[in-house]
C-alpha positions in Angstrom: -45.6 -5.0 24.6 -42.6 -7.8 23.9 -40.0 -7.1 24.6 -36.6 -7.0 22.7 -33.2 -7.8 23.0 -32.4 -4.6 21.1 -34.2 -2.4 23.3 -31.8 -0.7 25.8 -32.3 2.5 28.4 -31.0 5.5 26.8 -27.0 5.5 27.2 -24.6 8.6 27.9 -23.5 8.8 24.1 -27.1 9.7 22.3 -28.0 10.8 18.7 -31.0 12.3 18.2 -32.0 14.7 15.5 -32.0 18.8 16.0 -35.2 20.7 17.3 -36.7 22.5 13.7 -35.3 25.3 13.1 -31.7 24.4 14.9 -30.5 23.3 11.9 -28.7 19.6 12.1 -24.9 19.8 12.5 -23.4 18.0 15.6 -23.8 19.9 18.9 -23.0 19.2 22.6 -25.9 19.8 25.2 -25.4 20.0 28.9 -28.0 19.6 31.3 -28.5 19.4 35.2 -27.4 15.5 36.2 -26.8 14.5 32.5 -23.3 13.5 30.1 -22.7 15.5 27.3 -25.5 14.3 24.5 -24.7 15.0 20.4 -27.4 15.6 18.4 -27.6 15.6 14.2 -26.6 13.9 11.5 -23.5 11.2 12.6 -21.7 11.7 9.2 -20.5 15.3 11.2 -18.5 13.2 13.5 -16.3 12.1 10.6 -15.3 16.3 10.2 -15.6 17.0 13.6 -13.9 14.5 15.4 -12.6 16.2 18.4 -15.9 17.4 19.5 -17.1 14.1 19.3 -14.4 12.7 21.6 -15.2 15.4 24.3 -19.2 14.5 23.9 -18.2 11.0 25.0 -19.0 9.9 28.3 -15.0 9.5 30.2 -15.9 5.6 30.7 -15.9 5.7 26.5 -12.8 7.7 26.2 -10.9 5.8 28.9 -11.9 2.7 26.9 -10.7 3.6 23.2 -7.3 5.2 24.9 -6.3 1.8 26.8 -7.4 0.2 23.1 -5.0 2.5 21.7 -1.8 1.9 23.8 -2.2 -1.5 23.9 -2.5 -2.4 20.4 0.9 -0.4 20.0 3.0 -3.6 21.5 0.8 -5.7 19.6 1.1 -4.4 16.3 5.3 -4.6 17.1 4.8 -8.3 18.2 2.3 -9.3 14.9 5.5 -8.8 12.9 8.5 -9.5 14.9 7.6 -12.5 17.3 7.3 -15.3 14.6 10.3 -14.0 13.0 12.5 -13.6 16.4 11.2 -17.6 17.5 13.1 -17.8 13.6 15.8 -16.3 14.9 15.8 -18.3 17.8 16.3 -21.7 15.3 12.2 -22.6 15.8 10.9 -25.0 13.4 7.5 -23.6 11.6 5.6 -26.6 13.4 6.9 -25.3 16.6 5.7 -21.4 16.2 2.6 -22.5 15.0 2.2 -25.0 17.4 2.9 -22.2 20.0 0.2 -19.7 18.5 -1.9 -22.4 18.6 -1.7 -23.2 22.0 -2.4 -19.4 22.9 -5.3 -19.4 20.9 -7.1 -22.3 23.1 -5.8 -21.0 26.2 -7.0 -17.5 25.9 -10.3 -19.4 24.1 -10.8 -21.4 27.5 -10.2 -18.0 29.3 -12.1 -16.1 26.9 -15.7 -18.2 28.3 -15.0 -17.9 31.4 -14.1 -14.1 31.7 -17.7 -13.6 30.0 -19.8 -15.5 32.4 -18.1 -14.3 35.3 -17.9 -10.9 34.0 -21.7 -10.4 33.7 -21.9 -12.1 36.9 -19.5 -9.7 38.9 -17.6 -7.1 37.1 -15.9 -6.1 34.1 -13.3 -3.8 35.3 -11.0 -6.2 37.8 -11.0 -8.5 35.0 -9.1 -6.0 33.1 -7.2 -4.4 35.6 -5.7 -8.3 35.7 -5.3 -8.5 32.1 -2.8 -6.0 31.9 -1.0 -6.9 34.6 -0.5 -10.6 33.6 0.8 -9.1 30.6 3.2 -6.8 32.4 4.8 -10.2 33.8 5.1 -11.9 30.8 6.5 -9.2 29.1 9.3 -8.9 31.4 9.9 -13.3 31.4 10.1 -12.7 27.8 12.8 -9.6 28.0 15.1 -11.2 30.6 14.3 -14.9 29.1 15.1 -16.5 25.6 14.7 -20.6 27.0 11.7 -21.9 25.6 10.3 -23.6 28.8 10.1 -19.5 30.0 9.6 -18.0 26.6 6.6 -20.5 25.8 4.3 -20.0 28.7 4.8 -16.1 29.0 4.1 -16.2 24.5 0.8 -18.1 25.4 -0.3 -17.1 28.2 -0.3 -13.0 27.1 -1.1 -14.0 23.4 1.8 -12.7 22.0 1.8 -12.1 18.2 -1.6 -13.0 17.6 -2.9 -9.3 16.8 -5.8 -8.6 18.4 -5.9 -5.2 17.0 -5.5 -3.4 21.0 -8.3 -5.7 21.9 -7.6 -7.4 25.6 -7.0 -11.1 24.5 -9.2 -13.5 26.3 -10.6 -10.8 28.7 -12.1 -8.9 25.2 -15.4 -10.0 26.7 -15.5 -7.6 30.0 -13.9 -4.9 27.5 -16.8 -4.7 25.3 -19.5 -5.7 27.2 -18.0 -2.5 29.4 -17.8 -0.3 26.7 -21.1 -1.1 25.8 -22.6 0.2 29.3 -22.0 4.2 27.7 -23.4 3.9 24.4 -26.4 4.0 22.4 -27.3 0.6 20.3 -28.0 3.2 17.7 -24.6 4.1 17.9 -22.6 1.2 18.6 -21.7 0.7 14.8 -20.3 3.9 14.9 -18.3 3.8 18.2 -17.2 0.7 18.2 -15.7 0.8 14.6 -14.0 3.9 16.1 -12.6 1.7 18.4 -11.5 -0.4 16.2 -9.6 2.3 13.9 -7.9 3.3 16.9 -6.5 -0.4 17.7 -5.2 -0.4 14.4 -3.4 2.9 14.5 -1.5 2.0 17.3 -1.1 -1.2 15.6 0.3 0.9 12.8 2.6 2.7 15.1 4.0 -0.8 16.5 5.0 -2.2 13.2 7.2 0.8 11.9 8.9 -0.3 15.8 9.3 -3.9 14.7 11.9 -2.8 12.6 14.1 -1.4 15.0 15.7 -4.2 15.6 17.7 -4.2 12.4 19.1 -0.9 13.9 21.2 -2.8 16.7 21.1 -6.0 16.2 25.4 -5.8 15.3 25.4 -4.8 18.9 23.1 -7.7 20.8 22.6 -10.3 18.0 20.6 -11.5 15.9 17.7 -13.2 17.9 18.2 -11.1 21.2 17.9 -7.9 19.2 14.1 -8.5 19.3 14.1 -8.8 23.2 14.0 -4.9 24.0 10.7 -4.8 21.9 8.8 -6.7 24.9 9.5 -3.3 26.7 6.7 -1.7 24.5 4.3 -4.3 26.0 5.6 -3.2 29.1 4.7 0.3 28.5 1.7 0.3 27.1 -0.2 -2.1 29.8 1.4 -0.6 32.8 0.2 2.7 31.3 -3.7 0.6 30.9 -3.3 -0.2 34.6 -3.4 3.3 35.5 -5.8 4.5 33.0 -8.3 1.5 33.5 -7.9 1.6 37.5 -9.8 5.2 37.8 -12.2 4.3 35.0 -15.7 4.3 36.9 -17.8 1.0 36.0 -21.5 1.0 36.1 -22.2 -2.4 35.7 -23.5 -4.7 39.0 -23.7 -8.3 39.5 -26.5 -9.7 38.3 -29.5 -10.8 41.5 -31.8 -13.2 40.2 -34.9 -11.9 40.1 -38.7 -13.6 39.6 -40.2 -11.9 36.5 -44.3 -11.0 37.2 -46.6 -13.4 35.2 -47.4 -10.8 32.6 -43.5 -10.4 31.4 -42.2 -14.0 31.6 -44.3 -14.6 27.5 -42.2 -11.8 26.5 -38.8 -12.4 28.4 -39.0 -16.1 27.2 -39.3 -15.3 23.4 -36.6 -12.6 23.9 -34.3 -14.9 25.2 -35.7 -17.2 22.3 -34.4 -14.8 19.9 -30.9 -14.3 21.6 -30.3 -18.0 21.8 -31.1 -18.0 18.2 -28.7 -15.6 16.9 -26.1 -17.1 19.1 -26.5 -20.0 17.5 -26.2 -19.3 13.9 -23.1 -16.9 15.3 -21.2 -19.8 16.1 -21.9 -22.0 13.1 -20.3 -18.9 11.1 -17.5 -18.3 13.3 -16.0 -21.4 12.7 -15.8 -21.0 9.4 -14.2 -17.3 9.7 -11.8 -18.3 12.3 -10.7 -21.8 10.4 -10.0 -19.2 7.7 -7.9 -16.6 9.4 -5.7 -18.9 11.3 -4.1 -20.3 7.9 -3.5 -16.8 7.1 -3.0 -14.4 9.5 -1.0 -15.4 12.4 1.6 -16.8 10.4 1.6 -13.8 7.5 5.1 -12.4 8.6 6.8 -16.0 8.1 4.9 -16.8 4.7 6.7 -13.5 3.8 10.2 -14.1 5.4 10.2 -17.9 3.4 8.0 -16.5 0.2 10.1 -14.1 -0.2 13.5 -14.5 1.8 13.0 -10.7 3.4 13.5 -9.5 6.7 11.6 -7.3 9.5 13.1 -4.4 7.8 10.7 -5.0 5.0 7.7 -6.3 6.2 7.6 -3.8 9.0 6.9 -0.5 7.0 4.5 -2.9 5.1 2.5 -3.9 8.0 2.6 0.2 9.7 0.8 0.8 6.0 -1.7 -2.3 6.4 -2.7 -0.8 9.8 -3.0 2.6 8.7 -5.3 1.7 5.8 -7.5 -0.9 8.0 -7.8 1.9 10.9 -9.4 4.1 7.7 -11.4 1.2 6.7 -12.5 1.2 9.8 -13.6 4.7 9.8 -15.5 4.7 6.7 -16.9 1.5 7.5 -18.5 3.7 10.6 -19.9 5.7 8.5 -21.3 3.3 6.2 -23.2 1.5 9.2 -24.6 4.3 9.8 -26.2 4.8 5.8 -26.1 0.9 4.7 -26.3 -0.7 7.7 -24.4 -3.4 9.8 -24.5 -6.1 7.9 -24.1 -5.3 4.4 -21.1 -2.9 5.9 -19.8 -6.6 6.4 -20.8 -8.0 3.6 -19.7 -5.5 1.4 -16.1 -5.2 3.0 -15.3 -8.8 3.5 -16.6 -9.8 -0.4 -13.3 -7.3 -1.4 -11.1 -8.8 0.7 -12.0 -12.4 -0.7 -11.2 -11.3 -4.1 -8.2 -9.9 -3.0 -7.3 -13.0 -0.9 -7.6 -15.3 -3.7 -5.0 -13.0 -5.8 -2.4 -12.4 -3.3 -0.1 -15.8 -3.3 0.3 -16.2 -6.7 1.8 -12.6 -6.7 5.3 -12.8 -8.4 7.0 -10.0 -6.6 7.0 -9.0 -2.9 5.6 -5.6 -3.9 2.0 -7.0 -5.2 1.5 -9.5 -2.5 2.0 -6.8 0.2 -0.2 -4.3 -2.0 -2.8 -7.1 -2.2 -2.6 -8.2 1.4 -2.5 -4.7 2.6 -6.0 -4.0 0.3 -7.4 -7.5 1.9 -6.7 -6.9 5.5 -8.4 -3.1 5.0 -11.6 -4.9 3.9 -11.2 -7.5 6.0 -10.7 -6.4 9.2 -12.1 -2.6 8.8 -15.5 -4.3 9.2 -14.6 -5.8 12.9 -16.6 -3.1 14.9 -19.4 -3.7 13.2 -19.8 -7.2 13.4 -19.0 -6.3 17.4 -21.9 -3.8 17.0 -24.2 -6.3 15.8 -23.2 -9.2 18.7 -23.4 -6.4 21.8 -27.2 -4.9 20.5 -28.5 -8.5 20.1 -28.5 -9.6 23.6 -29.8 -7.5 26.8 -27.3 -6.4 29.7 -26.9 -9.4 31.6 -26.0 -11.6 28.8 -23.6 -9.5 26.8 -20.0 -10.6 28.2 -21.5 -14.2 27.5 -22.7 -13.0 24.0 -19.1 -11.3 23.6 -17.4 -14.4 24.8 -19.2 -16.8 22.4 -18.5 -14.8 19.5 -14.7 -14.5 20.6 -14.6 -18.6 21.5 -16.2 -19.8 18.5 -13.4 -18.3 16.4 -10.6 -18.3 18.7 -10.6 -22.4 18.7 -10.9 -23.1 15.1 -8.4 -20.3 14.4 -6.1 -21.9 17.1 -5.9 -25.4 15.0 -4.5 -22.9 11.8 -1.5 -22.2 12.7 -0.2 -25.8 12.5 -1.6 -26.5 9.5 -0.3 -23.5 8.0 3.1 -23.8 10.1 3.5 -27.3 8.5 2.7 -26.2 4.8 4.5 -23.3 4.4 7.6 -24.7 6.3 7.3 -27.5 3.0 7.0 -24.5 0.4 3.8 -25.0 -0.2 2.9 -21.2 -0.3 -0.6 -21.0 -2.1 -2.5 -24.0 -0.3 -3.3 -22.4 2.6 -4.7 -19.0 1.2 -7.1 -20.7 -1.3 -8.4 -23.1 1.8 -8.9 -20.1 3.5 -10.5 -18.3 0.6 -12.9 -21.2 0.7 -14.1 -21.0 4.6 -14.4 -17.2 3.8 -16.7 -17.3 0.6 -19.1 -19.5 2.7 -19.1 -17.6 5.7 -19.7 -13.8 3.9 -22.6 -15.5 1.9 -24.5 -17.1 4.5 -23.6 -14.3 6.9 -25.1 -12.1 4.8 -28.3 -14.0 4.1 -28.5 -15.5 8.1 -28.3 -11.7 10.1 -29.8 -9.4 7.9 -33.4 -10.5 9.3 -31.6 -9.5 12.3 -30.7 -6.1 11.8 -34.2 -5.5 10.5 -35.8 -6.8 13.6 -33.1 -4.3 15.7 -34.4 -1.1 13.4 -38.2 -2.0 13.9 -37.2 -2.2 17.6 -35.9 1.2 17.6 -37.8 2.9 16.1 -41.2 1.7 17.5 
């Protein structure tokens, strides 16, 4: 038999349907040398959410939970870092140019942490993660000169938004997380991980606008330097939680396949190189897109529409929110539609709305049609996680991870300038309908490239 890329050993979060009779709701089974296993129908997760936490293996729940506290600092830093380098008398060329250079450093990082990471471990390279970021967050508490500020901003990725995700070292985090659950499931679990990034992203923007609360006292631009302290926080809590987080995952020992397995582990790897492939192609066109739009989205507002953090802060806590239950019911609608119409679906809505929101006359319809975009948008990032951790085996999947991170991350690092440059010149529309343009490509030739895909990954399954 040939073997697959999909096909995986049965993981410590498994779905399987009830023994007749037993009915189908969501149960938790225990047995002799085995995690807790659910069985039924996954839309009972949705109701039952609590049970479905404690059914996870601890590996799973340690990961969401250090997803969780570290997208708080992150969703504080999304809205207040391009507006305290403002404060600070930065040029818009000079904060882009500085998002820009965190996006290729963390994108050089970003291959590198995924080789190495299926090669070795997964868990030191996170244990370092957060405690580089400790660091820079305390440079950029005790330092406001930008030869000290700059390196610590790019270095940690500050105010890029990765949604709780571990900047460059993403690729051990999900290959990791991966290790404890079922490919069947990874739709599910991973857009759960993905709602919980962007709740805590939720509860670090209604922060961002503490500032406006003492800044009489410290100042205008230093008033934003306490808010590093959440960054603080939340990783050294990470180090902690991830530190006593058991890994399964080995380094890899070359081994000489028997005659009768190399047809089969040739055209599987065949397959994987394939996808890869058309996975970058596509990337570049979705990260071109979201660097002219979304780093920058608190300073198109602030020059748009001559507001404050006070204002966009509550904004971008409801954006979160609202993605986080995008998120969720995109989790459920992998699990009826599918992964990639789930995407396709999702991302077709937020292209709409992307093409509507800078001609928006008042501040109150482009945040209503940016916070309706970014739902769609970015609800649909666990699945498209989903799909890049079931295509490849084990040994490959912080590579597969870090390809899919890198081939965004570098075109979506050369945004930020562009978008720096126009918007600093008033041109306020330009960059939305470029973007609008990359986007309408990439949903219709994603949709049309990985469906094949995903139908390969169900015949695997269930044969």
């Amino acid at each position: 038999m040939q073997t697959s890329p999909f096909t995986e050993p049965p993981f410590h979060l498994s779905l399987t349907h009830g023994v007749a009779g037993e009915g189908e709701g969501w149960r938790t089974l225990k047995g002799e040398g085995m995690e807790p296993t659910l069985a039924g129908h996954p839309p009972g997760v949705l109701r039952r959410g609590w049970a479905t936490w404690v059914a996870m293996s601890d590996p799973t729940r340690r990961l969401l939970s250090a997803r969780f506290w570290r997208s708080i600092s992150q969703g504080t830093l999304v809205v207040d870092l391009t507006l305290y380098l403002r404060a600070l008398g930065w040029s818009g060329a000079a904060i882009g140019m500085v998002l820009s250079a965190g996006g290729l450093v963390g994108a050089g990082l970003n291959l590198a942490v995924g080789i190495f990471s299926d090669r070795l471990r997964r868990k030191p390279f996170l244990i370092a993660y957060e405690g580089v970021t400790c660091i820079c967050a305390l440079v950029a508490m005790s330092q406001s000169n930008p030869f000290m500020l700059a390196p610590a901003i790019v270095l940690a990725g500050f105010g890029r938004g990765a949604n709780g995700a571990a900047g460059p070292f993403a690729p051990a985090e999900q290959a990791w997380l991966a290790e404890s659950v079922e490919p069947l499931h990874r739709g599910f679990v991973y857009s759960l991980n993905t709602a919980l990034g962007f709740v805590g992203m939720a509860l670090g923007a209604m922060a961002a606008a503490l500032p406006s609360l003492w800044r009489t006292a410290l100042g205008l631009a230093s008033g934003f330097r306490p808010l590093f302290g959440l960054v603080l926080l939340g990783n050294a809590v990470n180090l902690v939680l991830l530190a006593t987080t058991p890994e399964k995952h080995r380094p890899v020992r070359r081994r000489v396949a028997p005659r009768s397995l190399s047809a089969g582990i040739s055209d599987s790897r065949a397959l994987e190189n394939r996808f890869l492939r058309h996975l970058v192609g596509l990337n570049a066109l979705n990260g071109m897109a979201i660097g002219l739009t979304g780093p920058l989205i608190s300073y198109w507002f602030a020059m748009r529409f001559h507001i404050g953090s006070s204002f966009i802060g509550p904004i971008m806590a409801v954006t979160f929110f609202a993605t986080a239950l995008a998120a969720v019911i995109t989790a459920r609608l992998t699990l009826r539609v599918g992964l990639v119409r789930s995407v396709v679906w999702g991302r077709t809505g937020g292209l709409l709305l992307l093409l509507l929101m800078p001609i928006m006359p008042l501040y109150g319809l482009a945040a209503l049609a940016y916070l309706l975009r970014s739902a769609l948008n970015r609800g649909t990032i666990g699945a498209r996680q989903a799909l890049v951790v079931s295509a490849v085996q084990d040994e490959r999947r912080g590579f597969a991870v870090s390809m899919n991170a890198l081939s965004m991350q570098v075109p979506m690092s050369l945004g930020p300038i562009a978008a720096g440059i126009m918007i600093g010149a008033g041109w306020f529309i330009t960059p939305f309908y470029v973007a609008a343009a990359l986007q309408g490509l990439y949903v219709f030739l994603y949709g049309r490239t990985f469906a094949s895909v995903e139908q390969s990954a169900i015949a695997d399954n269930e044969g």
